[in-house]
C-alpha positions as CSV (number, residue, x, y, z in Angstrom):
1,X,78.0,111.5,243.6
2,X,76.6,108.2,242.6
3,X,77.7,105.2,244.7
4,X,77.7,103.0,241.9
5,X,79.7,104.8,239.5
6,X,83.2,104.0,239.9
7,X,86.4,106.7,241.0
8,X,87.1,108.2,238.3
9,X,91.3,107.4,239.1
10,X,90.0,103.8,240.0
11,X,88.6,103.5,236.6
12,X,91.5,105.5,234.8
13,X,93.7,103.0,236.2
14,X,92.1,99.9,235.6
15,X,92.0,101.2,231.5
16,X,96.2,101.6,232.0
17,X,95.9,98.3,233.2
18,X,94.2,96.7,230.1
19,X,95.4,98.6,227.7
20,X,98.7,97.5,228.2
21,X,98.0,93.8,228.1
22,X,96.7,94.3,224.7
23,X,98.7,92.2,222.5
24,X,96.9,92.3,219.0
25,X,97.6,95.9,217.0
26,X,94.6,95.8,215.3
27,X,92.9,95.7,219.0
28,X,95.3,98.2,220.2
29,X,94.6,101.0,217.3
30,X,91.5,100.9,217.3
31,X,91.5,101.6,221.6
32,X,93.6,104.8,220.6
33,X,92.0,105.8,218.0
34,X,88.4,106.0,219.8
35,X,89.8,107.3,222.8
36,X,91.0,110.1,219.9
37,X,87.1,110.2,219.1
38,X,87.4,108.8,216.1
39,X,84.8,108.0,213.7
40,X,84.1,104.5,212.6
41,X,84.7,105.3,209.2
42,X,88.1,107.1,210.0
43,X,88.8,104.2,211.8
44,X,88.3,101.7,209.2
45,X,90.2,103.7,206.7
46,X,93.5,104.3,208.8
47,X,93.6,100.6,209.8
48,X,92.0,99.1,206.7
49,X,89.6,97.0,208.0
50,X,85.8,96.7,207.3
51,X,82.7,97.8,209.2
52,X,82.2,94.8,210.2
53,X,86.0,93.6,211.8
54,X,85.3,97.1,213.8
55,X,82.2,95.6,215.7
56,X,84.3,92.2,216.3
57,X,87.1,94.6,217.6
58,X,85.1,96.7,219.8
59,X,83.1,94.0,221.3
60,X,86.8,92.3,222.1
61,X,87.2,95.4,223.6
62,X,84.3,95.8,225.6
63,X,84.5,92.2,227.2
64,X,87.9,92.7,228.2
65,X,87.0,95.9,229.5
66,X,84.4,94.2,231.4
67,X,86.3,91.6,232.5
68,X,88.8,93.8,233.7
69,X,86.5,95.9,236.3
70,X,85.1,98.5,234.6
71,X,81.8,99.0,235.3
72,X,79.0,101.0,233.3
């Protein structure tokens, strides 16, 4: 296994973590529903927002991700 790549529990938990200190529902749904696997479009369509609120979302998302530990 690769030293650099984190525990799988380790990174599991640090997820928990963030997802539960999201406080914008936008932010939120869209976490769920690409851990769901998603598409973009679905996505969009069930939350009514445009392509282009999705990329703002999910770079929120990846930041905070960041920012929270989670390495890639």
């Amino acid at each position: 296994m690769n030293k650099k790549r984190q525990n799988s529990q380790v990174r599991n938990g640090i997820v928990d973590q963030y997802l539960k200190s999201i406080k914008d529902d936008k932010e939120r749904m869209v976490c769920f529903l690409l851990m769901r696997r998603s598409t973009e479009e679905e996505i969009c369509k069930a939350i009514k927002i445009t392509p282009k609120e999705l990329e703002c979302i999910k770079l929120q998302i990846a930041i905070g991700l960041r920012q929270a530990g989670i390495r890639i």
